[in-house]
N, C-alpha and C positions, 0 to 999 in steps of 0.2 A: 508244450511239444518239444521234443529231444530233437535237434536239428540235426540233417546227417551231412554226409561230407560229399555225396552226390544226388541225382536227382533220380528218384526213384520211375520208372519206365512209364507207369500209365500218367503220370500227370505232365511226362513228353507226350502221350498217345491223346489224352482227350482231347485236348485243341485243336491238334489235327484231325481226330478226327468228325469232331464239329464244325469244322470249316469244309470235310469232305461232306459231312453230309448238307450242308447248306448247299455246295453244290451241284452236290445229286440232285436236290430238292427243286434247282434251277434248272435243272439239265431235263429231268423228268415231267416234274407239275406244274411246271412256270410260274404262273400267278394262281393259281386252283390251289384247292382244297388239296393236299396228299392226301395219298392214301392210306387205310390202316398201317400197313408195315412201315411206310415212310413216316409216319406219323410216331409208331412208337420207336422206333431209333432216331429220332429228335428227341423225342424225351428224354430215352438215353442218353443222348449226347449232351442234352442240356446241362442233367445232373451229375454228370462226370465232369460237364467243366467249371460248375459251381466248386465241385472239390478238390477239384486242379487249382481253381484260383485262390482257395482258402490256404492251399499249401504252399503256393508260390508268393504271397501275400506274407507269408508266415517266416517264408525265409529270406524276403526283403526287410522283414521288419525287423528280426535278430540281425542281420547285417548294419543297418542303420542306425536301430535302436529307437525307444520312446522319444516323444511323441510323434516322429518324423515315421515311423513302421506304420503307425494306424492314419495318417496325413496322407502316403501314398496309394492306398488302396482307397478311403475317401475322396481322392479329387479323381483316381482314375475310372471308379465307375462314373460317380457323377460325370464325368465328361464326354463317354460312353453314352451316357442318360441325354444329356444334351445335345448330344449328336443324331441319336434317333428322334428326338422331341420335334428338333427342328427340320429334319428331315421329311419325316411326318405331317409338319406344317407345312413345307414348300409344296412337298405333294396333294396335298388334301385343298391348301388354299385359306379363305376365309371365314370355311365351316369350321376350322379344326381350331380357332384362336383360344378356344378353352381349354385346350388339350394341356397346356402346360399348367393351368391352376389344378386343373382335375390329378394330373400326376404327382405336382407337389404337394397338393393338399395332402395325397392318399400316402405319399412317402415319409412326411412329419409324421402322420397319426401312426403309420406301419412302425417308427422306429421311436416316439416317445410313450407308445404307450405297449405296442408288441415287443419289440426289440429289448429294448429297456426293461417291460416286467418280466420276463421271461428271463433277461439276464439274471434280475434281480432276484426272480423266486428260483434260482437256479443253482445261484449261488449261496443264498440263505439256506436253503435247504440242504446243502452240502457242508458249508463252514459254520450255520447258525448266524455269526454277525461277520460283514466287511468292512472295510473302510477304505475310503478314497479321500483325495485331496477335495475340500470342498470349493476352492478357491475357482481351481480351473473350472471344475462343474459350472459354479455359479457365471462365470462369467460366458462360457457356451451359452447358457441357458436366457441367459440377458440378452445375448444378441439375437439369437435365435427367436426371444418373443418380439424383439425389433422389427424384425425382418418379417417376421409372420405375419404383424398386424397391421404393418406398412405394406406389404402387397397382397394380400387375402382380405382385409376384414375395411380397411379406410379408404377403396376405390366404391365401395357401398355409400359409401355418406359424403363422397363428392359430390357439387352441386353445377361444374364447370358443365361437364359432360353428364346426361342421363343415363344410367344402369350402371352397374359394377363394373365401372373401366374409367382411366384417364386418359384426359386429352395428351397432345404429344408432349409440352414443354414437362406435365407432370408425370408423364410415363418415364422422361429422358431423367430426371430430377431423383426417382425412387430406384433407376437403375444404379444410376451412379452410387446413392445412398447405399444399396444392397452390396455394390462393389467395395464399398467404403470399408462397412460395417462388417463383411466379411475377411478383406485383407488387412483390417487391426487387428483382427483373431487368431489367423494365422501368426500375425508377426507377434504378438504377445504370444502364442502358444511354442512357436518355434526359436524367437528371439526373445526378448526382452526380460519374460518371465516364466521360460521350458519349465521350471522347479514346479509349478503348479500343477503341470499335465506326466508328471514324473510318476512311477507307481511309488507307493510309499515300502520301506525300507522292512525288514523285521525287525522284530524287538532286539534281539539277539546278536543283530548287526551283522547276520550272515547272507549273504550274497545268493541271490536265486541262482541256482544249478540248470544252463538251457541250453548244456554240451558242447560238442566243441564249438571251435572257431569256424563261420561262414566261408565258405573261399569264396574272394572277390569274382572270381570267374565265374561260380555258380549263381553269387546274386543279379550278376547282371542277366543271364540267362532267364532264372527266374522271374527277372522283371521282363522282360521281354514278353516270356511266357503270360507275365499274369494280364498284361495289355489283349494277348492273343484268347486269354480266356473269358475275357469280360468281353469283350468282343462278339465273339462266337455265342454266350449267352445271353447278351442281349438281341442280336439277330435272330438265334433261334426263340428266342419268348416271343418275338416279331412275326414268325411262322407259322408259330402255333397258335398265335391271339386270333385268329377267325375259327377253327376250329374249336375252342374254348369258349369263345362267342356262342358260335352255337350250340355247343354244351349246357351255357349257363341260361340263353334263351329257351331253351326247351323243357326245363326245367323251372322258367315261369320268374325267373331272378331279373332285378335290372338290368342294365347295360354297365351300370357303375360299377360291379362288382367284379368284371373283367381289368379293367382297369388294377382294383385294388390286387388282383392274383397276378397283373402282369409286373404291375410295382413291386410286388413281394418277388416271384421271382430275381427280378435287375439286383434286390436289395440283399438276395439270399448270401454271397459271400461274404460280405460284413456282418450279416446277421451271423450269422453260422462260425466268425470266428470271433466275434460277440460273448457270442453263447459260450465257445471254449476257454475264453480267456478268462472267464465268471468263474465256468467251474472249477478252473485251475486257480482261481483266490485272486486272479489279479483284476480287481474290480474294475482299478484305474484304465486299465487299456481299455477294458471293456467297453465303457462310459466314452474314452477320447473316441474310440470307432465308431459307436452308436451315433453320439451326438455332432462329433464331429461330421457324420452323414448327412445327419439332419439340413444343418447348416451350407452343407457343400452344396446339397440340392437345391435348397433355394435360394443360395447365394449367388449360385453361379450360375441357374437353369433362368431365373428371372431378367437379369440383363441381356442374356443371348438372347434369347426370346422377344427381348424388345424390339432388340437392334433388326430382327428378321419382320415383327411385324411394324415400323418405323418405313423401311425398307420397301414393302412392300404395300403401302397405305392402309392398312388394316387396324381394324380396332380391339385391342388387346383386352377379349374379358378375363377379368382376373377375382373379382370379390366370388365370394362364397354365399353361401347362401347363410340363414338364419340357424337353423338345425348345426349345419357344420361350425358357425361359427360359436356355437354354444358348447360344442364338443371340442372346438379347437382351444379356445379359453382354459375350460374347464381342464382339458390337456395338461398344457402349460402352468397353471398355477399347483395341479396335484403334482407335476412333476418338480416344481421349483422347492415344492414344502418335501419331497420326497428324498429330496438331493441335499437339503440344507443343511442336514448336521455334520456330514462326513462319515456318515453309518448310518447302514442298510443292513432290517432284517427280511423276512421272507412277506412280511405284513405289507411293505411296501410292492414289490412286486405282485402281489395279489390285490393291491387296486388298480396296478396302471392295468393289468391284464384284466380288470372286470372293466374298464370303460373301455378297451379295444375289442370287448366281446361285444358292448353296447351297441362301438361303431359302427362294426357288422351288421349287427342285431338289425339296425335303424337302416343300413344301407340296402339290405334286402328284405326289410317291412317297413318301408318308407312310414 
């Protein structure tokens, strides 16, 4: 993407005006259902601030630069994500304590096996082969299966507490670990050893062309912006999930599969510049965005989450069930052996995308 030297109008326009209509939405249908017209200018609004936030995302990250451009769009939705999560929780209570397994679950599966093959047959099919640093890769992907099988898969086979949940000292114990394990990644990714999460150089030694110089002035506006539009989309996906609900009821589907379409929306601006940075050859960002996601979510969505239900004497279910946990696995090992060598052809993303059609598949024929 050619970076311009100001900000072009409608991605000043869609924030605003997804925040106006969130408050039409208030002012008019309070807590109900909208109506048709209300209903499709949130759409709109949705999808215009997905593309507002991939552009202002986009012009944070040429400002700042690798790996610190796909770091700030990573922790700012996640954070977003966590803000509704537990919000959700306060209001719901101690029906909703699943609510954060269900979202992280569906958000790994959405970005290592959707995100990632789609990057991957995206750009294979454009360039033939890629390469990325496999360093960094491997080491996201290490913690990332850390983190997954310490709070999804090992509250099942605890025997303190009955069902897929820990008592408090071992709920407090896997928080901290997730905190751990997540703020050595950062600091290796950003400190110690950036070189890894670097894109890799051309042969030729010439320098990617990504136009001119950002003005300080406009990145910070950007970044402003791009707060204002993950914002706006994650509240409107918030307005329209009853309605989609009943869409997807009516039509005879779980309740799970809401879920999985409302994850996908929160996740669409990283996906969406995911996708672009593939097909632009630059693997590397693409991979730091994707997985760097992964990780943020449940890095950082599992501790909050504790600390709320800790707080409020509740008992945090968190394990998965058997089916997921056989898809979660199988996830992460296809995605380990897929990332290993440092090149990616279109072969690879054509499997992580046959087991995200599976997840589906299973999720709405149980």
């Amino acid at each position: 993407m050619k970076i311009q030297t100001s900000l072009p109008a409608w991605t000043i326009a869609a924030p605003v005006a997804g925040w106006l209509a969130l408050l039409a939405k208030s002012l008019i249908g309070g807590d109900g259902p909208p109506g048709v017209l209300l209903l499709l200018v949130l759409a709109a609004c949705l999808f215009a601030g997905v593309l507002a936030a991939v552009f202002h995302a986009e012009v944070v990250a040429h400002k700042i630069g690798e790996p610190f451009g796909t770091l700030v769009l990573a922790v700012a939705v996640t954070s977003i994500e966590v803000a509704l999560i537990v919000s959700l929780m306060v209001a719901g209570g101690a029906e909703t304590t699943g609510l954060a397994r269900d979202t992280v679950y569906a958000a790994v599966m959405l970005i290592l096996n959707g995100m990632v093959g789609l990057c991957l047959l995206a750009g294979g099919g454009r360039h033939g082969e890629q390469s990325f640093t496999a360093t960094g890769v491997s080491a996201a992907l290490a913690t990332l299966a850390a983190i997954s099988v310490l709070t999804m898969v090992l509250p099942n086979y605890t025997t303190t507490t009955p069902g897929p949940s820990y008592n408090t000292s071992q709920l407090i114990f896997i928080a901290v670990v997730s905190l751990v394990l997540y703020g050595t990644f950062v600091l290796v990714q950003t400190v110690r050893h950036r070189e890894y999460f670097l894109p890799q150089q051309p042969a030729d030694g010439a320098a990617e062309d990504h136009g001119p110089e950002t003005p300080t002035r406009m990145a910070w506006i950007s970044g402003a912006l791009l707060l204002a539009c993950l914002g706006c989309v994650v509240l409107l996906a918030k307005s329209l999930s009853p309605s989609l609900e009943a869409a997807v009821l009516s039509f005879g589907a779980p309740k799970a599969l809401v879920g999985i379409i409302i994850a996908a929306v929160v996740l669409l601006p990283e996906g969406i510049a995911a996708y672009q940075a593939a097909r632009a050859n630059r693997l590397q960002t693409s991979l730091n965005l994707a997985l760097g996601s992964a990780l943020a979510s449940i890095g950082l969505t599992i501790p909050c989450v504790a600390i709320v239900a800790l707080l409020n004497g509740w008992t945090l279910t968190l394990g998965i069930d058997i089916k997921s946990t056989v898809l979660l696995i199988l996830s992460l090992i296809v995605t380990s052996l897929s990332l290993t060598g440092g090149r990616t052809t279109i072969m690879q993303g054509t499997i992580l995308l046959t087991i995200f059609a599976v997840y589906l598949f299973v999720t709405i024929v149980p």
